[in-house]
N, C-alpha and C positions, 0 to 999 in steps of 0.2 A: 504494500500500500504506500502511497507516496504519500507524502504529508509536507504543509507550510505553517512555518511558526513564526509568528512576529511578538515578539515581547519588549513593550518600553517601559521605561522606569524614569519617573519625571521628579526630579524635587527645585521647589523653589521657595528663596529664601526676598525677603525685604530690602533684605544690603548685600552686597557683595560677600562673598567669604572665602575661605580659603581652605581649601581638598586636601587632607590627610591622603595616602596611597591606597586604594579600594583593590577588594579582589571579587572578582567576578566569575561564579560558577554557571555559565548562559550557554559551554559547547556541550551536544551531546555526547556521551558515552557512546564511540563505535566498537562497532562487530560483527561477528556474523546474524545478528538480527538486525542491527540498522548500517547505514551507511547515508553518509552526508554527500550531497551533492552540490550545493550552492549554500554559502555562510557569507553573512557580514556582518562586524560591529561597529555601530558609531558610537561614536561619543562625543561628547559638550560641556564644559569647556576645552582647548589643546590641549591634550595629552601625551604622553607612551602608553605603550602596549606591552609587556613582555610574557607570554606566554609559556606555563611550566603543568608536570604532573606533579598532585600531592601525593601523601604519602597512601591517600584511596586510590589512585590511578586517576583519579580527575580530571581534566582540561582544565585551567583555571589561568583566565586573565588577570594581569598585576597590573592596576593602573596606576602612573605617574602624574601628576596634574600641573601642568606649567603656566597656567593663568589663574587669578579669582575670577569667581564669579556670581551670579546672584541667581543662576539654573544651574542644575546638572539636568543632561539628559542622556541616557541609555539605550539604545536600541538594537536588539539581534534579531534578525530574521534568516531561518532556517530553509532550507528546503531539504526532506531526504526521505530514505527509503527503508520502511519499517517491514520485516518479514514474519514477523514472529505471531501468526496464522493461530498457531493451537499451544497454547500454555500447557496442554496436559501431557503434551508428546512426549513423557520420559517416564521410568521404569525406577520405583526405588527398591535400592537395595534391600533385599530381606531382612539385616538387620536393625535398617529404619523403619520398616516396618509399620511398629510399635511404639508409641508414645508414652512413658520416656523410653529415651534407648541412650545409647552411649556410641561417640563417636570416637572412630579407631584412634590412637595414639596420634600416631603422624599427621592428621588432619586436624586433630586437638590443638598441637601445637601453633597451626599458622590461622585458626578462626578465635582463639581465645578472646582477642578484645573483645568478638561480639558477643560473647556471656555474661560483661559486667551489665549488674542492675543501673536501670538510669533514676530509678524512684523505688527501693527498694522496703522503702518505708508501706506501701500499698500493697504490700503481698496476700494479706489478708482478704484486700477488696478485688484483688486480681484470683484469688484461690474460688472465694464465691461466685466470682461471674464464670468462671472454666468448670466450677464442681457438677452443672447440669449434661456437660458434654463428654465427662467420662463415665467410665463406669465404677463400680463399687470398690477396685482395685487402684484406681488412680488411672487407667490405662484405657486408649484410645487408637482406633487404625489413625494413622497419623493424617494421611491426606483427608481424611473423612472429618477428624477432628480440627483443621485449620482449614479445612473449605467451612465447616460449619458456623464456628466463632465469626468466620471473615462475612460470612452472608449474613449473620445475627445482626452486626454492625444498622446496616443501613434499615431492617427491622423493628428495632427498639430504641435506637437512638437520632436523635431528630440532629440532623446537619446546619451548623453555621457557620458563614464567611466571616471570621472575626478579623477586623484587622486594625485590631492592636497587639504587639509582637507579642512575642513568646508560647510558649505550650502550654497547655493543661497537665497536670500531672494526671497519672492512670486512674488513681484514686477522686478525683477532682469530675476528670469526663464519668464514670462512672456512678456518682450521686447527681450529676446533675445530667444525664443522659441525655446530654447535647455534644458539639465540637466540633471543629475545622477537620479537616483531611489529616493536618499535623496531628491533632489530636488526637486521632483516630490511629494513626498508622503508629505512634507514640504507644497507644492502648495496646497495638496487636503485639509489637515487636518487645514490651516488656512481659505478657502475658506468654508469647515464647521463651524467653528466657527463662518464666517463672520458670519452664519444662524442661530444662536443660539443653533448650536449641539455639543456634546463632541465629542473629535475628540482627538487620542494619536497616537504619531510615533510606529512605529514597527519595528525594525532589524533581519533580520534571514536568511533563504538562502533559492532560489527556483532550483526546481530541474526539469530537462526533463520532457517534458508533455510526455502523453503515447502513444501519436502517433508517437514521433519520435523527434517534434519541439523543441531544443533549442534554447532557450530566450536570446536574445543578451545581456540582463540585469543578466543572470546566470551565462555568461563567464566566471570562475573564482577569481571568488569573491562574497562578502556578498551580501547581498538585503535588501532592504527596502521599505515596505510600512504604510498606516495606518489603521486605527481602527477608526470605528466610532459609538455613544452608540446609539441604535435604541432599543426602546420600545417593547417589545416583540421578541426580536431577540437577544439583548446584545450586545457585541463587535462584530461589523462584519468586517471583512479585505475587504480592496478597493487597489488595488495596479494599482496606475495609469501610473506606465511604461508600464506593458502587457494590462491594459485594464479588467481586469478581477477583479472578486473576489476572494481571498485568497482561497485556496480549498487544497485538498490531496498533491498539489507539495509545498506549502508552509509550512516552520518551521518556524513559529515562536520561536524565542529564548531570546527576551525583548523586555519588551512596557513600554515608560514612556511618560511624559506627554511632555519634549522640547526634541527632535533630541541628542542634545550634554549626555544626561544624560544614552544613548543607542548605546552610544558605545561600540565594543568589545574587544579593548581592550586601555587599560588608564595606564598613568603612568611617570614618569620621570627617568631620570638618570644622575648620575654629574662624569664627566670627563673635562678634557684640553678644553681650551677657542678653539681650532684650530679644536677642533675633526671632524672626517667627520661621516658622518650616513648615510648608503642604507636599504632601508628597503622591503624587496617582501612579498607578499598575495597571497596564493594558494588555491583554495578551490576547491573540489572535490566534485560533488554531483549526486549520482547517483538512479536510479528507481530500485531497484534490481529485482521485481517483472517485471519491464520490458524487451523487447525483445532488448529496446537501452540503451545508457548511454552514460551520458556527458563527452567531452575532457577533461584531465588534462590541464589549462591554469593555465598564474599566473599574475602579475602585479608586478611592479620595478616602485619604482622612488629611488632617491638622492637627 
């Protein structure tokens, strides 16, 4: 499926100010399910551009800023080619099986980070919401059990665009059975680890399924979900706002192990103790190969 992405990011201040170095997470993750064919990033005010991997494999722009100014502005537009058809195409290994399981030695070694608790304080409320989907032994077919939780999601919990930053804690989205996609994928990926499974956030953008349906969660603006490391499958995406598996409308464009480290975009700047800040997010994401395509929307706060 071909896909076009346009994302800008607008802030404007009162006075002039002056740009601390931003880094920018805005290129897809290539491979053998996507490949990029036409990229560009602008940016507002003069800048550099120095482009590196992080230590997730990233793409990640380093901007320099060589003027004040009293806007920044941001724009990447994408075009590329997403293959990745049937999320269920893979075969776990017998010993995953079963949920909990234990993974061999050698793979333990290099997926550790993604076992640390991000809110480990909420194990209790995370134990409650999983205790309906095992069974009396603690123990679950595993895809059966994180297709289940992932679909509950968009079921029982009512979706909000929040856009004042930060996350929910698991315990948090949980009593008040509401939350952003963050929140959401936040929920899935510590309730995997409650189970002994590696589990990393994901940021990127979902676009128009091909029947037509836009995803209240697409609205204009970013997405996120998670990733979780399954034995004979590898990273598989769980995005528990739609209920689904990550598939051909998902781009992935970073995955790291805490939420805050997958942001797209980071940075400071230093002006006047009085200054004021608005800042809007637009994103554009379209099926080109399809017969629909999503509204231009944006989002505003101050």
């Amino acid at each position: 499926m071909r896909l076009h992405i346009e994302h800008r990011t607008t802030y404007c201040y009162n006075k002039p100010v002056r740009f601390e170095p931003h880094r920018l997470l805005l290129r897809p993750r290539e491979g053998h399910d996507v490949q990029i064919k036409e990229s560009s990033l602008n940016i507002h005010p003069t800048c550099r551009i120095r482009w590196v991997h992080d230590v997730f494999d990233n793409s990640v722009a380093e901007v320099q800023f060589l003027q004040e100014s009293s806007e920044l502005r941001i724009e990447s537009v994408l075009t590329l080619w997403q293959y990745n058809y049937d999320p269920f195409d893979f075969v776990l290994e017998p010993s995953a099986s079963v949920i909990p399981f234990k993974y061999n030695e050698t793979l333990r070694d290099d997926i550790m980070p993604y076992f640390k608790r991000h809110a480990p304080l909420d194990d209790e409320a995370i134990k409650n919401w999983i205790r309906p989907y095992l069974n009396t032994k603690g123990q679950a077919g595993t895809l059966d059990f994180l297709t289940a939780i992932n679909r509950s999601v968009p079921m029982f919990f009512q979706y909000l665009q929040r856009e004042e930053p930060g996350i929910q804690s698991p315990g948090e989205t949980l009593k008040k059975r509401s939350g952003s996609c963050r929140d959401f994928a936040l929920l899935l990926m510590e309730a995997a680890r409650y189970l002994g499974l590696a589990a990393r956030f994901v940021s990127g953008y979902l676009c128009e399924t091909k029947s037509g349906q836009q995803f209240e969660a697409a609205s204009g603006a970013t997405h996120a979900w998670a990733e979780i490391y399954l034995p004979g499958a590898g990273w598989k995406g769980f995005d528990p706002t739609c209920g689904i598996l990550s598939a051909n409308h998902h781009v992935r464009v970073a995955s790291a192990r805490d939420p805050a480290q997958a942001s797209p975009v980071s940075g400071s700047f230093v002006g006047p103790s009085a200054i004021n800040q608005t800042m809007k997010v637009e994103v554009r994401a379209v099926a080109l190969d399809d017969d629909s395509s999503t509204q231009f929307q944006s989002q505003s706060s101050s």
